[in-house]
Backbone atoms as SQL, in Angstrom:
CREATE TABLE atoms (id INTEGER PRIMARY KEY, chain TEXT, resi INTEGER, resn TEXT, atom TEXT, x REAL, y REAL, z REAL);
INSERT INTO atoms VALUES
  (1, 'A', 1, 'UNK', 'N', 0.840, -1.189, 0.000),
  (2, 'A', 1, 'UNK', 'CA', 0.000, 0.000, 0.000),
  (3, 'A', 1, 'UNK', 'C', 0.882, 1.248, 0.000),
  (4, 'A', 2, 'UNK', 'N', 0.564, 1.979, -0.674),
  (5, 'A', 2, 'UNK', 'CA', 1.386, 3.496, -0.874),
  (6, 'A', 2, 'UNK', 'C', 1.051, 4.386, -0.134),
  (7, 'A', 3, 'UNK', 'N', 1.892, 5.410, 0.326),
  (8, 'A', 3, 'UNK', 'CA', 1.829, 6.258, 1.252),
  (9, 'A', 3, 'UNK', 'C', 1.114, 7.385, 0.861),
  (10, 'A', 4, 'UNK', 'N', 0.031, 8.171, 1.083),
  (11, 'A', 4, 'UNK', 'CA', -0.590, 9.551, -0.003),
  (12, 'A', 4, 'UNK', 'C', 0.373, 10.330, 0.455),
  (13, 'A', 5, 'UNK', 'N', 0.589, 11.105, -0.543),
  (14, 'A', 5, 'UNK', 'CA', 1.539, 12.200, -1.266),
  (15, 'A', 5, 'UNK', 'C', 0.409, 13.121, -1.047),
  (16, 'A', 6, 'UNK', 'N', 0.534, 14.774, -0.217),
  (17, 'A', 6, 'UNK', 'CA', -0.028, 15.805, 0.128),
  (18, 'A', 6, 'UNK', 'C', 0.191, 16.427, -1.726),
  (19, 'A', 7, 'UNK', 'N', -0.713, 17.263, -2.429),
  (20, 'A', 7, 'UNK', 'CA', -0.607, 17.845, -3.367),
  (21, 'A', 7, 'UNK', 'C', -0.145, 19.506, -2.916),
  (22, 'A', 8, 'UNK', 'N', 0.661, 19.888, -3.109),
  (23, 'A', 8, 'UNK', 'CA', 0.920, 21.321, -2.885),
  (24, 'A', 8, 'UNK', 'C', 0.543, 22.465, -4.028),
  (25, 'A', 9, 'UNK', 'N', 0.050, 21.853, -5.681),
  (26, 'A', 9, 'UNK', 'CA', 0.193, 22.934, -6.047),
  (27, 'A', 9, 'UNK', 'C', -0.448, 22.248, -7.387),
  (28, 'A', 10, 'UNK', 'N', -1.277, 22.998, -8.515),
  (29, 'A', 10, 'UNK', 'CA', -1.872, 22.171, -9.541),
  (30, 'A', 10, 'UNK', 'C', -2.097, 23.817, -10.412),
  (31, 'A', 11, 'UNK', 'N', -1.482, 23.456, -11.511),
  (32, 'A', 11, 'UNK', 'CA', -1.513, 24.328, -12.697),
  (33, 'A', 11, 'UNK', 'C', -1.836, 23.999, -14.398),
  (34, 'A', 12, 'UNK', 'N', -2.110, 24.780, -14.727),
  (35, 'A', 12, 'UNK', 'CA', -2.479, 24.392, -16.468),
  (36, 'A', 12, 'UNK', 'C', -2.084, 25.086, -17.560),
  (37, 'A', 13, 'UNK', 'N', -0.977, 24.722, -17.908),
  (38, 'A', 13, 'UNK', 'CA', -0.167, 24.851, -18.805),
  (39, 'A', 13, 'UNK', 'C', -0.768, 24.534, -19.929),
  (40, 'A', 14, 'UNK', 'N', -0.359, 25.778, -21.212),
  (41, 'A', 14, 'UNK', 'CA', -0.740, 25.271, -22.348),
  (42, 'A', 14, 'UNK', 'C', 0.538, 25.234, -23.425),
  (43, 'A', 15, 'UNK', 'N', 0.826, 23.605, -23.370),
  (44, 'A', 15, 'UNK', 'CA', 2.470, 23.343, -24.051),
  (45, 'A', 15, 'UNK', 'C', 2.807, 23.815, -25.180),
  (46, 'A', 16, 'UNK', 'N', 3.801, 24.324, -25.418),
  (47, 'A', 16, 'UNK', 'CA', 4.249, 25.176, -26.792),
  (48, 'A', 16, 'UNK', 'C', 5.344, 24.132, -27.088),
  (49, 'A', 17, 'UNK', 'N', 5.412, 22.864, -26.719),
  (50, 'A', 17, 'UNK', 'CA', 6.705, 22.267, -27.474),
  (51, 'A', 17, 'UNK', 'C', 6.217, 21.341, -28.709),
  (52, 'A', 18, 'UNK', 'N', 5.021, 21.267, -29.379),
  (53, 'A', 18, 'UNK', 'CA', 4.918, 20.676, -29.762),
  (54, 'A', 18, 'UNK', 'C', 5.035, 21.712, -31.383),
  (55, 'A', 19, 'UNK', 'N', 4.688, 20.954, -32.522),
  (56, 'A', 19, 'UNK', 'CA', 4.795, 21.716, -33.773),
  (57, 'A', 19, 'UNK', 'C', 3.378, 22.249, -34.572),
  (58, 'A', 20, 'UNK', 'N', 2.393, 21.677, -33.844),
  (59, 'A', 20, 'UNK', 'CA', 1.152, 22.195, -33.620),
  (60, 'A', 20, 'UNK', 'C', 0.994, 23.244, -32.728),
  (61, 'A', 21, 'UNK', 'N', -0.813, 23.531, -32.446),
  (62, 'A', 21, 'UNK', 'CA', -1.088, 24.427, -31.480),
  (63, 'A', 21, 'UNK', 'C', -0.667, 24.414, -30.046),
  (64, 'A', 22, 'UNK', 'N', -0.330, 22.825, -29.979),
  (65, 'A', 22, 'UNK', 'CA', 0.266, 22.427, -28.522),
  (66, 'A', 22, 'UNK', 'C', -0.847, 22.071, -27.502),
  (67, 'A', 23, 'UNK', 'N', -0.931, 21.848, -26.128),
  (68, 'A', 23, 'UNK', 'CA', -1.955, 20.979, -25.825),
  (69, 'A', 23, 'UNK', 'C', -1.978, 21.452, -24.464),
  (70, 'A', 24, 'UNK', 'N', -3.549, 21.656, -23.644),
  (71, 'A', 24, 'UNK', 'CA', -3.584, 21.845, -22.354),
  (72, 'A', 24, 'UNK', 'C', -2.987, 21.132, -21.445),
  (73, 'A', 25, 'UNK', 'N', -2.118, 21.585, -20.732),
  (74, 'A', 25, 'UNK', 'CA', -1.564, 19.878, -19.383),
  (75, 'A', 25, 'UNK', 'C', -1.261, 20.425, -18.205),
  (76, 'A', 26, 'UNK', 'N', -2.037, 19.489, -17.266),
  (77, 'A', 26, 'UNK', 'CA', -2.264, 19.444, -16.118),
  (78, 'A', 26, 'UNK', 'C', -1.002, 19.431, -15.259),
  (79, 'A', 27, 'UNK', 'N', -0.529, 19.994, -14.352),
  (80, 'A', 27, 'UNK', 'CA', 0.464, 20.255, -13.728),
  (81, 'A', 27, 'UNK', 'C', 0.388, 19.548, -12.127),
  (82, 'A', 28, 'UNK', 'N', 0.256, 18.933, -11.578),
  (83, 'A', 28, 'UNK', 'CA', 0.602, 18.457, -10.083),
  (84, 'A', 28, 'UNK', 'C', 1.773, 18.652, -9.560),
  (85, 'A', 29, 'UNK', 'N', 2.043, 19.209, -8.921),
  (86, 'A', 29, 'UNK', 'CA', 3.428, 19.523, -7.927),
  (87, 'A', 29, 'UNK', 'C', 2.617, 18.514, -5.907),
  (88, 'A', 30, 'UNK', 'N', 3.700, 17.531, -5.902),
  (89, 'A', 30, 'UNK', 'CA', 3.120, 17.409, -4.480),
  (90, 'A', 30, 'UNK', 'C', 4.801, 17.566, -3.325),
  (91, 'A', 31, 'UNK', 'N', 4.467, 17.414, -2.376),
  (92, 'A', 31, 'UNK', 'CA', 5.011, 17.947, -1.014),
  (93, 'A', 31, 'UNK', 'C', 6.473, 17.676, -1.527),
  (94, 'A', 32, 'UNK', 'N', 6.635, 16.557, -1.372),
  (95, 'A', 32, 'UNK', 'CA', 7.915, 15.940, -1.947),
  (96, 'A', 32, 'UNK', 'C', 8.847, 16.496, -2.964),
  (97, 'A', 33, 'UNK', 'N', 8.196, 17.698, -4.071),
  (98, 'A', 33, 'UNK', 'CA', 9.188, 17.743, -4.595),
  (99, 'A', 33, 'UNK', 'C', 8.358, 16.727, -6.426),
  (100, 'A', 34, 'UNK', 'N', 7.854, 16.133, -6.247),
  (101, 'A', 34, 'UNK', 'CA', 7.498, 15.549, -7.639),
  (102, 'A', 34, 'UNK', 'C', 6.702, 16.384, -8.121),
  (103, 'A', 35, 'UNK', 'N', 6.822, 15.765, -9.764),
  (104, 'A', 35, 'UNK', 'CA', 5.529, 16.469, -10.537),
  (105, 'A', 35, 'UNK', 'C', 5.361, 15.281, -11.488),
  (106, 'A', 36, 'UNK', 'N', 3.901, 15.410, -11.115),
  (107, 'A', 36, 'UNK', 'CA', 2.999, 14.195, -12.567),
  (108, 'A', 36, 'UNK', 'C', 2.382, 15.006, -13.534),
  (109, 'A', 37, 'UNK', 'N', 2.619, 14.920, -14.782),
  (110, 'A', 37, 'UNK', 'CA', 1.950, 15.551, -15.798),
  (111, 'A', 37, 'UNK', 'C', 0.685, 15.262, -16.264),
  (112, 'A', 38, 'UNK', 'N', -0.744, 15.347, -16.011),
  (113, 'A', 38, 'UNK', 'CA', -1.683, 14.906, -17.318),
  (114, 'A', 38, 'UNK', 'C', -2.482, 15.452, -17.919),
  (115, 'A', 39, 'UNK', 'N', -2.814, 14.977, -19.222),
  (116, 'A', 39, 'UNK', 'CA', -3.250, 15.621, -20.236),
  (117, 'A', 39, 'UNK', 'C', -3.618, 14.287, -21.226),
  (118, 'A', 40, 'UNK', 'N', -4.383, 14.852, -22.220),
  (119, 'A', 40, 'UNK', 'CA', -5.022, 14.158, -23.796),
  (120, 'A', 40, 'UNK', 'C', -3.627, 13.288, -24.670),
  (121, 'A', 41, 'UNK', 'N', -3.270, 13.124, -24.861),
  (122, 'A', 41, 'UNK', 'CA', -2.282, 12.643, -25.628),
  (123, 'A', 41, 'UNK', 'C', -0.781, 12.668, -25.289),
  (124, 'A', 42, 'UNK', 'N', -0.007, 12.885, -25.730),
  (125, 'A', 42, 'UNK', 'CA', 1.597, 12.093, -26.006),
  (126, 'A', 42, 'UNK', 'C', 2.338, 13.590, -24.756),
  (127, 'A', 43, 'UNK', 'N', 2.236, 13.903, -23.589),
  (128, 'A', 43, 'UNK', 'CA', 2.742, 14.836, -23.223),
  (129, 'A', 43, 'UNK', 'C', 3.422, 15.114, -22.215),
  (130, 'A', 44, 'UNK', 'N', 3.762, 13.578, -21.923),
  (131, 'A', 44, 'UNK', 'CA', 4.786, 13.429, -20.175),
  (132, 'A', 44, 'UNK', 'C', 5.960, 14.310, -20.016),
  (133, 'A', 45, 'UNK', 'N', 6.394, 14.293, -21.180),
  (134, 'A', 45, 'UNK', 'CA', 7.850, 15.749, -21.320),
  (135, 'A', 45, 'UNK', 'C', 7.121, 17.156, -21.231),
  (136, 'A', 46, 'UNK', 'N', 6.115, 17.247, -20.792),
  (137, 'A', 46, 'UNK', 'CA', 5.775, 18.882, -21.106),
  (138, 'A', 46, 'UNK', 'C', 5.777, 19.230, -19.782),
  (139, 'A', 47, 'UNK', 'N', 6.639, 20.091, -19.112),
  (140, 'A', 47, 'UNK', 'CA', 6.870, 20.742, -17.884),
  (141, 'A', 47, 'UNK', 'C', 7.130, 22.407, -18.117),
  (142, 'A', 48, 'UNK', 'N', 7.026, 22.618, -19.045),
  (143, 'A', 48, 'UNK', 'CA', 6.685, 24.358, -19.174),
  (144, 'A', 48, 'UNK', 'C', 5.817, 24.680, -20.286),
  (145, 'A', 49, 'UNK', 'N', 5.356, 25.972, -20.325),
  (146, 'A', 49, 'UNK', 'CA', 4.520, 26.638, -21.517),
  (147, 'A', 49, 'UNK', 'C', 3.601, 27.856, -20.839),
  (148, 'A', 50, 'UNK', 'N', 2.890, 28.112, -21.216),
  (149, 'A', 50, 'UNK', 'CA', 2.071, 29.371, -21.082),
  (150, 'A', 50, 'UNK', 'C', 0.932, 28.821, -19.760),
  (151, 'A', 51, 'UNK', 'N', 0.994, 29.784, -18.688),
  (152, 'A', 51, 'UNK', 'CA', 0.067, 29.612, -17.939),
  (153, 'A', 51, 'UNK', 'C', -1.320, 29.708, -18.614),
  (154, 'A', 52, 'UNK', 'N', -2.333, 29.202, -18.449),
  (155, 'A', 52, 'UNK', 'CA', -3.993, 29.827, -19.152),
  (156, 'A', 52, 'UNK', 'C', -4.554, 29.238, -17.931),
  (157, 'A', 53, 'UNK', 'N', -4.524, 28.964, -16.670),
  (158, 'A', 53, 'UNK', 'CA', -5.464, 29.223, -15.301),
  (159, 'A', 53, 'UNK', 'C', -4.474, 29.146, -14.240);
């Protein structure tokens, strides 16, 4: 059984690395220091881009 991880912080990035319009992605930051990315499609490398909330 896994220990819960406190979330400290959740943002929405809209990724500019792609060669398209680029794609909304979900940002999780928790206590520890990690971040899980999610979003619609292919976008686990996307850790920066334009804030839009």
């Amino acid at each position: 059984m896994s220990e819960e991880r406190k979330v400290v912080s959740t943002q929405v990035v809209h990724c500019v690395q792609w060669g398209d319009n680029g794609v909304d992605t979900l940002l999780v930051t928790f206590e520890d220091g990690t971040v899980e990315v999610h979003c619609a499609g292919a976008c686990v490398t996307c850790s920066y881009g334009k804030q839009v909330s």
